[in-house]
C-alpha positions in Angstrom: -8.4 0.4 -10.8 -11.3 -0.8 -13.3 -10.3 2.6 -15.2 -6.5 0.3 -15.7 -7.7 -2.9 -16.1 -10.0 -1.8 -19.1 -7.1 0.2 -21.1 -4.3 -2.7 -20.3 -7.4 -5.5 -21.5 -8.4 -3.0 -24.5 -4.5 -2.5 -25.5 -3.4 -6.3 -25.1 -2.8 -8.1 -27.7 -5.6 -10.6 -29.4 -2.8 -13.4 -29.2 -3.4 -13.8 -25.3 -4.9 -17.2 -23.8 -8.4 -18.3 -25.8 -8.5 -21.5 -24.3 -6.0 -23.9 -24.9 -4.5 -25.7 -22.1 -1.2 -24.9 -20.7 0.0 -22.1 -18.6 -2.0 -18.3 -18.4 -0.1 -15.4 -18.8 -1.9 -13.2 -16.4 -1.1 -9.6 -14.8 -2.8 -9.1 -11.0 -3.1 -5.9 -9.1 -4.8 -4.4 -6.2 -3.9 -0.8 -4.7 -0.2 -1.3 -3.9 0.7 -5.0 -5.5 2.0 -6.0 -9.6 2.0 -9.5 -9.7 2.6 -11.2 -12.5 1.6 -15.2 -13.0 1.7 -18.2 -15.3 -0.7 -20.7 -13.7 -1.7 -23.9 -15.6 -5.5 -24.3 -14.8 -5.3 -27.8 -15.9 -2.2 -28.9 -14.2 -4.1 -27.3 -10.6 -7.0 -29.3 -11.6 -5.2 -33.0 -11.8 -3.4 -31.9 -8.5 -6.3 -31.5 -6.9 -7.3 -34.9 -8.5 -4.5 -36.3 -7.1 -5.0 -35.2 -3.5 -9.0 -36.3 -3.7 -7.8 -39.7 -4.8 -5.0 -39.4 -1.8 -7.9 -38.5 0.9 -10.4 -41.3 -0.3 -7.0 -43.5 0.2 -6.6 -42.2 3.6 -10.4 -42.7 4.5 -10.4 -46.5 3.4 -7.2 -47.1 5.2 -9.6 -45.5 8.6 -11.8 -47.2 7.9 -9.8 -50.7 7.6 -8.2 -49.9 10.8 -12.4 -49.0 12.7 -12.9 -52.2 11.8 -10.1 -55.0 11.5 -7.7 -53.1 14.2 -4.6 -54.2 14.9 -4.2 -58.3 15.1 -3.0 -60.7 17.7 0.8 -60.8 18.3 1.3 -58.1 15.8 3.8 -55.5 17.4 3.4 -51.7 16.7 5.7 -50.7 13.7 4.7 -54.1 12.2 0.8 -52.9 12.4 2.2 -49.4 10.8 3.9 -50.4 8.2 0.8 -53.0 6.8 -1.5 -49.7 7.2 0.8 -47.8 5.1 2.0 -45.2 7.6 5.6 -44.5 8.5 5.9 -44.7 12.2 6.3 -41.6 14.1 5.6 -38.8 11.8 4.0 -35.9 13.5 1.1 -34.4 11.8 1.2 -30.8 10.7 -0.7 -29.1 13.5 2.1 -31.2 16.4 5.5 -29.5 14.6 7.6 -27.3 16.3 7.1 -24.0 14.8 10.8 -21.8 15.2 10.2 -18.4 13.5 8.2 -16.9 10.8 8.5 -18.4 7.3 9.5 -16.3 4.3 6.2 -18.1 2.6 4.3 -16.4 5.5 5.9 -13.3 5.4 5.5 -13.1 1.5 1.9 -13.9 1.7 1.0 -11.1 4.3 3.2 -8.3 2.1 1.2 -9.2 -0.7 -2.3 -9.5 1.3 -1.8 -6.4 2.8 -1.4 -4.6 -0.3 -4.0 -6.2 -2.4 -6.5 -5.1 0.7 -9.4 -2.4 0.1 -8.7 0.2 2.9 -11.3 2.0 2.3 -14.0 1.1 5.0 -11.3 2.5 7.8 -10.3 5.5 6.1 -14.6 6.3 5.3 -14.6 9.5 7.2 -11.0 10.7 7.3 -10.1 9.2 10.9 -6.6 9.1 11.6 -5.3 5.2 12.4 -3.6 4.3 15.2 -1.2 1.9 15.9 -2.6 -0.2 19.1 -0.2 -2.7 21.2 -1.2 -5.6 23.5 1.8 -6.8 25.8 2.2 -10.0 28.3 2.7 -9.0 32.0 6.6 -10.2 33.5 5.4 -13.7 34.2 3.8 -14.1 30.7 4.1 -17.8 31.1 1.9 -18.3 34.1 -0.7 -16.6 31.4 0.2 -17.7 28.3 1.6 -21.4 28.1 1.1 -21.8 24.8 -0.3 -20.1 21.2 -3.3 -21.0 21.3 -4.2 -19.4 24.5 -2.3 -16.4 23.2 -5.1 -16.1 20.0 -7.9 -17.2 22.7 -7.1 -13.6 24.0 -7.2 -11.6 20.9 -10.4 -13.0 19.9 -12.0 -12.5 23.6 -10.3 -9.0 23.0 -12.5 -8.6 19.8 -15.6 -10.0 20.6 -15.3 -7.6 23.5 -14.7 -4.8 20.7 -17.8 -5.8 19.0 -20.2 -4.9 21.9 -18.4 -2.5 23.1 -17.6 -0.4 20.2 -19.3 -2.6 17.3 -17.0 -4.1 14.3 -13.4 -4.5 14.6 -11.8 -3.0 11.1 -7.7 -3.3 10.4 -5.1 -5.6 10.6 -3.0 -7.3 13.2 0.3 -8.7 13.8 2.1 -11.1 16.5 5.6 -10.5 17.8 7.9 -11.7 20.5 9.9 -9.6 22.7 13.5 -10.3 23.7 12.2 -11.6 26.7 10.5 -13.9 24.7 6.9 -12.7 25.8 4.5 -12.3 22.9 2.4 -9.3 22.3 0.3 -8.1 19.4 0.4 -5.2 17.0 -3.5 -3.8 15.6 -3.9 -1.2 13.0 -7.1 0.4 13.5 -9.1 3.7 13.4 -9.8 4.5 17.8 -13.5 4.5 17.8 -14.4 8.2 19.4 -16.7 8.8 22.2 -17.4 6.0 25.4 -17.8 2.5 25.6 -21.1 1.2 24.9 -22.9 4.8 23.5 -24.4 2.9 20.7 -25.9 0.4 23.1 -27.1 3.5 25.3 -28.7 5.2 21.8 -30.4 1.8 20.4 -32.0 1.1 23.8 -33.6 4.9 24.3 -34.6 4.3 21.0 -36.3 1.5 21.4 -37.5 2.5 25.0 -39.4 5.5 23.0 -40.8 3.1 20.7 -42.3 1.0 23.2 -43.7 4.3 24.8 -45.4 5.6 21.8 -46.5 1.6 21.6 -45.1 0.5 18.6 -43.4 -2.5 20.6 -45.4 -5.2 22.9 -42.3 -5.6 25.2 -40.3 -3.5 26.9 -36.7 -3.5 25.8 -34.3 -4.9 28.4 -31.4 -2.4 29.2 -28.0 -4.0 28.0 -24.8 -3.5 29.6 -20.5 -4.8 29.0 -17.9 -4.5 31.0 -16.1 -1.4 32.0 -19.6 0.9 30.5 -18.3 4.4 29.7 -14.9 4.5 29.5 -12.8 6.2 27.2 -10.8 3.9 24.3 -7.4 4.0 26.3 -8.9 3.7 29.4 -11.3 0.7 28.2 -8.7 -0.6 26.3 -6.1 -1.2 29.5 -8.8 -2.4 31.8 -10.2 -5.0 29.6 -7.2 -6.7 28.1 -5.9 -6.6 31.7 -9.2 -8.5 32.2 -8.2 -10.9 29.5 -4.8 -12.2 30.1 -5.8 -13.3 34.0 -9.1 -14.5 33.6 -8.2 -17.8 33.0 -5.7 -18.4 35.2 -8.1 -16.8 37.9 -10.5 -19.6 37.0 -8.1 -21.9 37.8 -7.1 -20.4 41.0 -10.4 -20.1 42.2 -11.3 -24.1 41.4 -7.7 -25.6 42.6 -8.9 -23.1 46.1 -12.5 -24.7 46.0 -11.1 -28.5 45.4 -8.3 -28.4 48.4 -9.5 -25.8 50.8 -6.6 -24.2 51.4 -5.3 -20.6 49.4 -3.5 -20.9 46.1 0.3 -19.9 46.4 0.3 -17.7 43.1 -2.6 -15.2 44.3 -0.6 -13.0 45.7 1.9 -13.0 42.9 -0.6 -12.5 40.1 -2.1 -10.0 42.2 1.2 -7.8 41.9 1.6 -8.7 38.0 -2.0 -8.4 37.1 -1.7 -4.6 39.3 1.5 -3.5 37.2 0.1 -4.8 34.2 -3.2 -2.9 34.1 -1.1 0.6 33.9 1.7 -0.8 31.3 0.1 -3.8 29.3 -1.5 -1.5 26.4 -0.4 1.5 24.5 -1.9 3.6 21.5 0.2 5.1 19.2 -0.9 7.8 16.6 2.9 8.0 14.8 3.3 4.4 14.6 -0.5 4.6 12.2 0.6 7.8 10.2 3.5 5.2 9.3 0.9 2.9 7.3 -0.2 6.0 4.9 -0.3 3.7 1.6 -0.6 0.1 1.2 3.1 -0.3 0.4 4.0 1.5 3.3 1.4 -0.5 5.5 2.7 -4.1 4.3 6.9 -3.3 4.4 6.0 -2.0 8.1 4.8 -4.8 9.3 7.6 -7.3 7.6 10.1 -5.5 9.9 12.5 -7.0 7.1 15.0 -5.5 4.9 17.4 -3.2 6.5 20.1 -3.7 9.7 17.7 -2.4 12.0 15.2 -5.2 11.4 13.8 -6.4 14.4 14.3 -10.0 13.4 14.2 -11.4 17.2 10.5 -10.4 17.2 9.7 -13.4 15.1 11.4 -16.1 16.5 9.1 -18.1 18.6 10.7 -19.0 22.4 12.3 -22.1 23.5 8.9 -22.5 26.0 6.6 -22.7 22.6 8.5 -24.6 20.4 7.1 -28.2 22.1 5.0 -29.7 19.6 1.5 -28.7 19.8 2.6 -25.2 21.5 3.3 -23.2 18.6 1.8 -19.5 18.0 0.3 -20.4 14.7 -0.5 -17.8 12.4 1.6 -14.5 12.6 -1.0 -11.9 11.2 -4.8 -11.1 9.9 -6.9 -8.8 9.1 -10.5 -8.3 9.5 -13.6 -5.7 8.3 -11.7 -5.5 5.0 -11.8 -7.1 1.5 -9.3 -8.6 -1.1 -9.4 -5.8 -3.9 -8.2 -7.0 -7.0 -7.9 -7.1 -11.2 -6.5 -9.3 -13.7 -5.6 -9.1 -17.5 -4.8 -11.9 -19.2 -1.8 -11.4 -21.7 -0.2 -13.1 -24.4 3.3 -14.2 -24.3 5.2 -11.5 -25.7 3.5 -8.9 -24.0 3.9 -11.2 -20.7 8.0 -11.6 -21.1 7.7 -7.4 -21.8 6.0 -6.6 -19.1 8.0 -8.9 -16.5 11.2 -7.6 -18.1 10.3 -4.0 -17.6 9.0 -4.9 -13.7 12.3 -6.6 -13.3 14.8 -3.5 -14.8 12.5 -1.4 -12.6 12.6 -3.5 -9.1 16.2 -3.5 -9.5 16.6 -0.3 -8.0 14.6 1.6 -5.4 14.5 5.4 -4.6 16.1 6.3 -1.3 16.2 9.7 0.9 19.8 10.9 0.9 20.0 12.7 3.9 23.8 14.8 3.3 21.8 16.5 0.1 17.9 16.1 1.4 16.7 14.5 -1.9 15.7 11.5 -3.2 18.1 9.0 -4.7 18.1 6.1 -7.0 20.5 2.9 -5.5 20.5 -0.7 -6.4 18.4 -2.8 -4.5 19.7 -5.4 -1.4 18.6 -6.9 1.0 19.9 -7.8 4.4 21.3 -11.8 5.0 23.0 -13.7 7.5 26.2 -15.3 6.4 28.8 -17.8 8.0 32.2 -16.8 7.9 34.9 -19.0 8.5 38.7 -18.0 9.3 41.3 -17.9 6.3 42.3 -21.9 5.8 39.4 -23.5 7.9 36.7 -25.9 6.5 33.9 -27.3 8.4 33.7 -30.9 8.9 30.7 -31.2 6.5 32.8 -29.6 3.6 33.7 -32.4 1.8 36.4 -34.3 3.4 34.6 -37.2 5.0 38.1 -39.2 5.9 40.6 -38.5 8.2 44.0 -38.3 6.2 47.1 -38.0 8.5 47.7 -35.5 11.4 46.9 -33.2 8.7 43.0 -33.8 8.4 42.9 -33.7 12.5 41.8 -30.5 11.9 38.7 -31.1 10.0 37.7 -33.2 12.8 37.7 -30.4 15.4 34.7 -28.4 15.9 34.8 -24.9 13.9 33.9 -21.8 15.1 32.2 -19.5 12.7 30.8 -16.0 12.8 27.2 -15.4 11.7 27.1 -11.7 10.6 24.3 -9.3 8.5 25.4 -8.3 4.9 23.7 -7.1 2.1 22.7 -8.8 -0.8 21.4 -7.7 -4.4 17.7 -8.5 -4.9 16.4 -9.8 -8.3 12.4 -10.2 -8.6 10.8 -11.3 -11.5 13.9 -13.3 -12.4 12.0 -16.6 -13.7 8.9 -13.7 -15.2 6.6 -14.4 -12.5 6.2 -12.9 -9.1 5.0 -9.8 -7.1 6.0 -6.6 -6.2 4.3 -3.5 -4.0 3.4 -0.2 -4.8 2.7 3.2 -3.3 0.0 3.3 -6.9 0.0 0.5 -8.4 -3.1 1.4 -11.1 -0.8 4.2 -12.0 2.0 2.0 -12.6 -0.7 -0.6 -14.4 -1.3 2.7 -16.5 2.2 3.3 -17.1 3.0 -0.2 -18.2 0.2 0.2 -20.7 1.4 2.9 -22.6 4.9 1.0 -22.8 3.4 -1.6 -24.3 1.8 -0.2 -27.0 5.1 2.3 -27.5 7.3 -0.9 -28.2 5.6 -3.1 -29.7 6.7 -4.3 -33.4 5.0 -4.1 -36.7 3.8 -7.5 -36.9 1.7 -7.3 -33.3 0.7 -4.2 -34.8 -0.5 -5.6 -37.8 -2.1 -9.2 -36.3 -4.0 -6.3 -34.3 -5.5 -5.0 -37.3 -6.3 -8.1 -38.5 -7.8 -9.2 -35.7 -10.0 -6.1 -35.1 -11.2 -6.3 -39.0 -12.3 -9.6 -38.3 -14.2 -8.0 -34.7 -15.9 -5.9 -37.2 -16.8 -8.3 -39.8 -18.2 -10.3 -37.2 -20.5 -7.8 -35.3 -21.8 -6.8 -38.7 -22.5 -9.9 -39.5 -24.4 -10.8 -36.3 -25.7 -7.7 -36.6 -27.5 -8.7 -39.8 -28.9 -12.0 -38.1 -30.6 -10.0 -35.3 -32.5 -7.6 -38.1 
């Protein structure tokens, strides 16, 4: 990557950004991600201006209302509107959350493949593809999203002791039932649980021996203590999901005295979900070979067998307050990632040339067992309505005659998948994932400097005659 930076930087042209305020013609690109960008640093720095003078607006409105409060006879909407507040707007955190946003799922695609991968893969282990599922009654365990991401992160603290430092990424879904469960891309750790603990404290025990400590070392120990990953893996996610609902059974039994009516039911899910709550899958990881790869399997997006319903939050969590929150993350890994900056013609080049390429993707034609170029689509919902019929929002706001009646009755329309053309880089900026994307970086170099006219040619001489003026010229003042 460093290797494609330095030739793209060495080859650009001198005419890229020196300073002056506007936008930045910029190139970005990790292992498997091109993106292309035209921030305005100075623009970003009034917004953010703008939303310290907002929050030290918000603060002195606080702190009016700490003090003065709301005043005699002064009913509710009254008091909200003098504060400056429109009544009944839910903050961010307390709206209902439906599905998974394109924003999000953009984000995580271009996360994914901007990620160093290197730390997992450090001694050639294969990855595995590891699943955490909800027992039948997956409401009596999990109400809400947050005590859904209470789990996972009781499930990798756990991980930590047990096995030390989580490294991959993971991913929450929704069955058809509705019941969430969570997807982990990670390398199994080999051996038992809790071997390194077992080899620290002999080692430590020997010190103390041979009396190079003054205390003896106490003997650690975590739950389910040598076990194998699967089997450790079932018995302490089981663990997990009930514990807190076991809490509560065992304080509502202390408070009335009496036997809590959904023991024995738990009892039969907890029992059925220790032998089919988890599952480890070696083909699902050898899926996730490149970044690219890695990122487009977790979207789920793109083709008719898209598994769309996995990210559509249930009707029990869409209550304010409820909602799952984020969809993915990653952990143990680091952003790894370049940038060029570019002058303007170079810039439109490049993002024409990433555009004429993203236009069409390579395919495996099965009738001939070969690769194939095809146009690129992607898969939408559409409404379709029958020949003649409008819907009532169409236009026609007034009844006219027997005639319009019909606009008036409720329409019924047909959602159904098509596909779409896909244009990327339309506007010049965006992203787009790679299998290699320094060898693309690479590629787009040597384009660059193939097509470029006579003049950039020529302002590039210029401009390195004046580099080598100038260094002689410094180098003078230094003797």
């Amino acid at each position: 990557m460093d290797a494609a930076a330095a030739r793209l930087a060495s080859t650009a042209s001198p005419l890229a950004w020196l300073g002056w305020e506007g936008p930045r013609a910029r190139l970005i690109f990790g292992p498997g991600m091109i993106q292309l960008t035209r921030a305005d640093a100075a623009r970003r720095e009034r917004s953010a201006a703008r939303q310290q003078a907002a929050a030290t607006t918000a603060a002195t409105t606080l702190a009016t209302w700490l003090v003065e409060g709301q005043r005699d006879g002064e009913d509710a909407e009254a008091y909200e509107a003098r504060m400056g507040r429109v009544s009944g707007a839910l903050p961010l955190t307390e709206r209902e959350i439906t599905e998974w946003s394109r924003k999000s799922r953009a984000n995580m695609i271009k996360t994914l493949a901007s990620l160093d991968w290197t730390p997992m893969y450090a001694e050639f282990a294969l990855p595995a593809m590891t699943t955490l599922t909800y027992p039948g009654d997956w409401l009596a365990v999990a109400p809400d999203g947050k005590t859904a991401k209470r789990h996972l992160e009781a499930f990798l603290k756990r991980f930590q002791r047990a096995w030390g430092e989580w490294l991959g990424v993971w991913k929450f879904e929704f069955q058809r039932r509705g019941a969430p469960h969570f997807h982990l891309l990670s390398v199994p750790p080999p051996g038992t649980a809790g071997a390194a603990i077992d080899a620290a404290y002999r080692e430590r025990l020997e010190a103390y021996e041979r009396g190079e400590l003054a205390r003896k070392p106490r003997r650690r120990t975590i739950e389910h203590h040598g076990l194998g990953y699967k089997e450790w893996l079932s018995a302490t996610w089981n663990d997990i999901v009930f514990a807190e609902v076991e809490e509560d059974m065992t304080r509502v039994e202390e408070e009335t005295g009496y036997p809590d009516p959904r023991r024995d039911h738990l009892a039969e899910q907890k029992r059925r979900h220790l032998g089919a709550g988890t599952n480890v899958s070696f083909e699902e990881g050898a899926k996730a070979s490149d970044p690219k790869r890695l990122a487009v399997y977790f979207a789920k997006h793109g083709s008719f067998k898209a598994k769309e319903y996995q990210h559509v939050v249930p009707a029990e969590w869409q209550e304010p307050g409820k909602g799952p929150g984020r969809f993915w993350g990653y952990r143990g890994v680091q952003k790894l990632t370049r940038e060029v900056e570019l002058a303007p013609g170079d810039y439109l080049f490049v993002a024409r040339t990433m555009r004429r390429l993203r236009a069409r993707v390579q395919v495996w034609d099965p009738a001939t067992r070969t690769h194939r170029w095809t146009k690129a689509t992607r898969v939408t919902e559409v409404t379709r309505y029958a020949e003649g019929v409008r819907p009532a929002w169409s236009g026609y706001s007034e009844v006219i005659g027997l005639a319009g009646a019909a606009y008036m009755e409720p329409v019924r329309a047909r959602r159904r998948k098509v596909r779409r053309p896909v244009t990327r880089f339309s506007r010049g900026a965006g992203f787009a994932v790679e299998n290699d994307a320094p060898e693309l970086v690479e590629t787009l170099t040597r384009a660059l400097v193939a097509c470029r006219g006579p003049e950039v040619q020529a302002v590039r001489r210029s401009e390195e005659v004046r580099q080598v003026v100038r260094r002689r010229r410094l180098d003078r003042v230094t003797q």
